[in-house]
C-alpha positions, -999 to 999 in steps of 0.1 A, spaced: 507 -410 -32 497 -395 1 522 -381 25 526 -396 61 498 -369 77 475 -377 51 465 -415 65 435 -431 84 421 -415 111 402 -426 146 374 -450 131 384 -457 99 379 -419 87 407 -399 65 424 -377 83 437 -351 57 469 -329 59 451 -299 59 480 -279 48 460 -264 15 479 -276 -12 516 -268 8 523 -306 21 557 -311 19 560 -342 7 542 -331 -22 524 -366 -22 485 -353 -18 487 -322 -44 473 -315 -73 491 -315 -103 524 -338 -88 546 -351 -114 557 -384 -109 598 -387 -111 603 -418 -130 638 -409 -133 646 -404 -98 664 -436 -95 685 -436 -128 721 -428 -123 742 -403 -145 764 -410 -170 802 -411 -158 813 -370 -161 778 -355 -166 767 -331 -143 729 -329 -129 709 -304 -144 706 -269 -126 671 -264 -128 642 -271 -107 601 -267 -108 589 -246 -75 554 -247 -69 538 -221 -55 501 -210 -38 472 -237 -59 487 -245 -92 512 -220 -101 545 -233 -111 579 -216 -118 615 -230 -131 646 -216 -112 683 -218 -118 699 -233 -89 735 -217 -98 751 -219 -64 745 -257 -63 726 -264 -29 717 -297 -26 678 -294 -31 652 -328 -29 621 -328 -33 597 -309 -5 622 -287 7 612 -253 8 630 -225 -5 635 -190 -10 637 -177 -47 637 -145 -68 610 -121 -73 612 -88 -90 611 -75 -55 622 -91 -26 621 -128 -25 590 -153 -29 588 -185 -7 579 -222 -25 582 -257 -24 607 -277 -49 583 -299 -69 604 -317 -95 645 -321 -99 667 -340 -124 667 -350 -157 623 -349 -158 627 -312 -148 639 -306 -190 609 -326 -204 585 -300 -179 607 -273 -198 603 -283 -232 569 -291 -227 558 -256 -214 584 -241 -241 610 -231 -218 645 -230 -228 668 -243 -207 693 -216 -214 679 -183 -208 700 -164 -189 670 -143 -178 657 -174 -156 651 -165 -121 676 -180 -93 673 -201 -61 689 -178 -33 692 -205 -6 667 -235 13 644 -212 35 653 -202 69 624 -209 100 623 -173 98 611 -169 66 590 -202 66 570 -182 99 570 -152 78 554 -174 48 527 -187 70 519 -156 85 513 -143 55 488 -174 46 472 -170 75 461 -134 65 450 -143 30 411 -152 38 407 -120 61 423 -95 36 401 -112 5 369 -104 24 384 -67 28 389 -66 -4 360 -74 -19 339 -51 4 362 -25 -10 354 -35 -47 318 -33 -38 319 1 -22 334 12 -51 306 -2 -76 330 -18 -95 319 -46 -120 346 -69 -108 349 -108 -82 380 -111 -60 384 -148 -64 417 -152 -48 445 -133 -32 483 -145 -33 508 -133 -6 548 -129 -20 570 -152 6 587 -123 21 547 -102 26 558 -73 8 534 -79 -20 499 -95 -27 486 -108 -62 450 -102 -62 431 -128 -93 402 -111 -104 373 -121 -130 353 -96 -151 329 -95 -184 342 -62 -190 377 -37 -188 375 -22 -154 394 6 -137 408 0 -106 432 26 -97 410 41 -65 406 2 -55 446 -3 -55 451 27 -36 422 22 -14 439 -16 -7 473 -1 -4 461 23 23 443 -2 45 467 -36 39 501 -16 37 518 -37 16 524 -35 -27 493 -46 -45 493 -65 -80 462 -68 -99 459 -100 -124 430 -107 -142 418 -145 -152 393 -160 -170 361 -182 -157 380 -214 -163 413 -204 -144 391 -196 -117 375 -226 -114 410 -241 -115 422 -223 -87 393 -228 -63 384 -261 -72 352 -279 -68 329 -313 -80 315 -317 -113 281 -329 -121 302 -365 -123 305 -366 -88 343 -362 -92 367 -335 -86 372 -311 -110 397 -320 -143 409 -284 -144 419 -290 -108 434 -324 -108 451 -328 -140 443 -307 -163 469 -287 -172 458 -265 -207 422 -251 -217 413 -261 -254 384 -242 -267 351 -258 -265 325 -254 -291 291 -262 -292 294 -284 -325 313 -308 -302 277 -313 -287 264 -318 -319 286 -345 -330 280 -364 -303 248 -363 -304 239 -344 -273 207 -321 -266 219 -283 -266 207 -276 -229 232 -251 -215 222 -260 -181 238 -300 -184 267 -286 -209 280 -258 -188 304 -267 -161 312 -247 -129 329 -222 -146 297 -217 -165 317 -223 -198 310 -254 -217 325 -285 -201 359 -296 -207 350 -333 -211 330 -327 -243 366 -327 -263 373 -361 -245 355 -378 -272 352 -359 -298 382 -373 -314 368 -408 -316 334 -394 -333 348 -374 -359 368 -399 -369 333 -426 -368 313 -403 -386 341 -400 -414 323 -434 -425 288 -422 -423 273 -403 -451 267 -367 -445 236 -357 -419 226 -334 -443 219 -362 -476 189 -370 -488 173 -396 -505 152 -400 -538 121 -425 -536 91 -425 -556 73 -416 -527 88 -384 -525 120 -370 -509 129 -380 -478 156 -359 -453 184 -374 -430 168 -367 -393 192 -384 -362 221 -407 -368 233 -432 -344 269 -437 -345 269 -471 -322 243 -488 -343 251 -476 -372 217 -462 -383 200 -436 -401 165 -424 -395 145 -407 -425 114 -390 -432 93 -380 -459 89 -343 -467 52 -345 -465 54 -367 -434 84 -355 -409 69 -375 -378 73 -406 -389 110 -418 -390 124 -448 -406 157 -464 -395 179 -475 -424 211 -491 -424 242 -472 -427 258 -498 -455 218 -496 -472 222 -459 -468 251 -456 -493 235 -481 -517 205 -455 -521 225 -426 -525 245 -448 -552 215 -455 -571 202 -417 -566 235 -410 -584 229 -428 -612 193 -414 -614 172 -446 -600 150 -445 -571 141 -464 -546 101 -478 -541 103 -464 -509 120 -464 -472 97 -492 -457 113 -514 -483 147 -508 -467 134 -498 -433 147 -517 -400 120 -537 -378 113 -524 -344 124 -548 -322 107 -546 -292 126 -553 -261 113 -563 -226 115 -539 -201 142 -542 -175 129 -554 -139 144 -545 -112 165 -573 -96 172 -579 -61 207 -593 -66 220 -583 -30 192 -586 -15 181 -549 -12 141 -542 -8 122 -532 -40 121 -502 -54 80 -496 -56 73 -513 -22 62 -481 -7 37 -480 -40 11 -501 -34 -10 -500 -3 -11 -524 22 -40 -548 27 -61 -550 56 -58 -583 75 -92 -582 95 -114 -586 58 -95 -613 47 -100 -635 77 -134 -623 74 -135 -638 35 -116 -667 50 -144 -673 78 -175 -674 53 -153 -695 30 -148 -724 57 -190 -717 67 -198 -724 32 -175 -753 26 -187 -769 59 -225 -762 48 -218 -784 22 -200 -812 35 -231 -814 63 -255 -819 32 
């Protein structure tokens, strides 16, 4: 999926585009939908479909109306309409696919309000666009010195240049409402263009700068990720995971995205289990419902008056004491149902590939000169008796 700038480089090393997420071929972006119906011909008499998916600076994508009828593939960059002036992007998606994007993002496909494409992009406004880009990293350090001069409680995370440079969309992050009205004059004064404040959360920031996770991959929210589902801390607790904020939080510093992953497939094991909260009735005394293991399908219990000491049951054994407790029996007690410990050999490290061990800068090293000398007085006394 990578476009022809994007292959090997001198010794074996990748060579990378380095166009920021404005390749043309739209082969090494984020967030590329695959045409699958690019090579599917119309029926006889219909017409293509009108609209197109632009995509814009990071992840931002917008539908246009192409109503003059241009022939547009996709790459080609063009020139659409803003509510001032004109904005600059590349064509991401045409055809048929372009009305499932619609319907999915609940779009209709008839509004008559839908922005238009004005025409494929000139050089001239393609120099004008990167000009513009090339300003974006200078006037977001401006910016932000500005916002601190100002005390405001605010991060400039990213700034966003219109195609035509009239205007810039400056993404912002903040715990509380904050009043910016000095700051957009005080921009306006020193940038000279129109200034547009939009506010995002910690998770669309992350999506827009990007990053790697604690996985040692690339951020979801940045790949392929496309909505935010809220993310509870119950969905830790269902999967049996230790509430540490530090391994849950992600780099947004909001609870991580992949905890809903498999939450599905736990709720609906634990639909079979009996409730964590059950206890059961033994004639040595009560005992309470402590960990449950989905995989093994165990239960540990303890006694009230004894809370250290667990005892793993058996889920199907589980449900035959709470049966019984039903029907007002009880059980002797949980050893009688209990699970053996099985205890497992430990796992030693094996030198498959024929790496060095592990611990072999653990033990010191002997000293040659004392053994020879145990060696020498060995052979003396073995020749001592051999003379006898």
């Amino acid at each position: 999926m990578g476009c022809s700038s994007c292959s090997t480089g001198n010794g074996g090393q990748p060579r990378g585009c380095r166009n920021n997420g404005t390749c043309g071929s739209d082969g090494c972006n984020k967030l590329t939908v695959f045409d699958w119906l690019a090579n599917m011909s119309l029926p006889n008499g219909q017409k293509p479909f009108d609209c197109v998916e632009v995509r814009f600076k990071n992840s931002r994508k917008e539908f246009y109306r192409n109503t003059d009828g241009f022939p547009i593939a996709l790459g080609d960059v063009v020139a659409t309409q803003a509510k001032s002036g004109h904005d600059v992007g590349i064509v991401t998606l045409t055809g048929e696919l372009v009305k499932v994007q619609m319907k999915r993002k609940k779009v209709a496909m008839d509004d008559p309000a839908l922005p238009k494409i004005y025409r494929k992009a000139t050089q001239r406004d393609i120099d004008i666009w990167q000009k513009c880009r090339a300003k974006e990293e200078e006037i977001k350090k401006r910016s932000r010195e500005i916002a601190i001069s100002l005390q405001l409680e605010m991060k400039l995370s990213d700034v966003e240049f219109q195609g035509d440079g009239s205007k810039a969309t400056f993404y912002y992050t903040a715990e509380d409402r904050v009043d910016f009205r000095q700051l957009i004059k005080d921009m306006a004064k020193a940038f000279g263009i129109r200034i547009e404040m939009r506010q995002i959360g910690y998770r669309q920031e992350a999506q827009r700068l990007g990053g790697i996770g604690s996985c040692g991959r690339e951020l979801c929210c940045s790949t392929w990720l496309t909505d935010f589902r809220s993310v509870s801390t119950a969905s830790a607790r269902y999967q049996q995971l230790a509430l540490n904020p530090h391994k849950l939080a992600g780099q947004c510093g909001k609870l991580k995205c992949c905890l809903n992953y498999e939450l599905d497939m736990y709720l609906e094991a634990l639909n079979d289990f009996p409730p964590t909260d059950c206890k059961l009735d033994t004639k040595k005394g009560m005992a309470f419902c402590q960990k449950v293991d989905i995989f093994k399908e165990t239960l540990w219990f303890s006694y009230k008056n004894d809370p250290s000491n667990w005892h793993a049951i058996q889920k199907d054994q589980v449900v035959e004491v709470l049966e019984l407790n039903k029907n007002g029996q009880k059980i002797d007690s949980l050893e009688a149902y209990g699970l053996e410990s099985d205890t497992e050999d430990a796992s030693i490290f094996d030198n498959a590939v024929g790496q060095d061990s592990l611990t072999r800068f653990d033990k010191p090293k002997r000293k040659k000169k004392k053994r020879n000398k145990n060696r020498k007085k060995s052979d003396k006394k073995q020749q001592a008796v051999k003379n006898k």
